[in-house]
C-alpha positions in Angstrom: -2.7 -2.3 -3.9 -4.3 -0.4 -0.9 -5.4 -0.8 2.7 -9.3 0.1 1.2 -10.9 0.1 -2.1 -11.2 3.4 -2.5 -8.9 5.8 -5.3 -5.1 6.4 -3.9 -4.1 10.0 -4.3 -0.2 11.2 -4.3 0.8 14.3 -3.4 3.2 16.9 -4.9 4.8 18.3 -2.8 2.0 20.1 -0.9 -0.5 19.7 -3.8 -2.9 16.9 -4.3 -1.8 14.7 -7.2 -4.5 13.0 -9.2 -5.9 10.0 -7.7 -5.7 6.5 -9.4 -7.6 3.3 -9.3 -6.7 0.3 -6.9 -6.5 -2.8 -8.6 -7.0 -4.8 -4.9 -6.9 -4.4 -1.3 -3.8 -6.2 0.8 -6.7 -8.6 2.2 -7.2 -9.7 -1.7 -3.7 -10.2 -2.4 -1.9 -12.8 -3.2 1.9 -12.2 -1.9 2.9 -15.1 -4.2 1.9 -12.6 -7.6 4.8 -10.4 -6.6 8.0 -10.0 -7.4 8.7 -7.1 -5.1 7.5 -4.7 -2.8 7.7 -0.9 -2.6 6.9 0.6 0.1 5.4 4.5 -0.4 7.5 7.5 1.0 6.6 10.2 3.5 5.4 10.5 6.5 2.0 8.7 6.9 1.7 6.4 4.3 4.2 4.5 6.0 2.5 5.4 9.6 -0.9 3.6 8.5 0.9 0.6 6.7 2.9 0.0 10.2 -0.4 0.1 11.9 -2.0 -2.4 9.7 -1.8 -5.9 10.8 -2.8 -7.3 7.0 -0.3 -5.2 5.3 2.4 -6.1 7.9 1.3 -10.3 7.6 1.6 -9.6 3.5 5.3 -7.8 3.9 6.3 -11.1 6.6 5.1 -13.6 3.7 7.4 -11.7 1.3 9.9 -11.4 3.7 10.2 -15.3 4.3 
């Protein structure tokens, strides 16, 4: 799952990882198919998922 459609790519490190497929966006998503939630480390991941007013309405649902 991802803010936007497009391929998610880790990093290494410093070094681009390769990039995987999103299955669905956080708008697309059901919080009720989950059983959990990870959040993604470092720095700005977490920065744009803060920012992101779907992503923090899908962690509330959870959260209830």
């Amino acid at each position: 799952m991802s803010l936007r459609r497009v391929g998610i790519r880790g990093v290494n490190l410093h070094m681009p990882a390769s990039r995987v497929r999103v299955d669905n966006t956080i708008g697309e998503a059901d919080p009720d198919d989950y059983d959990g939630l990870l959040s993604p480390g470092g720095f700005i991941s977490r920065d744009l998922l803060r920012q992101s007013a779907p992503a923090r309405e899908f962690v509330r649902f959870r959260h209830e």
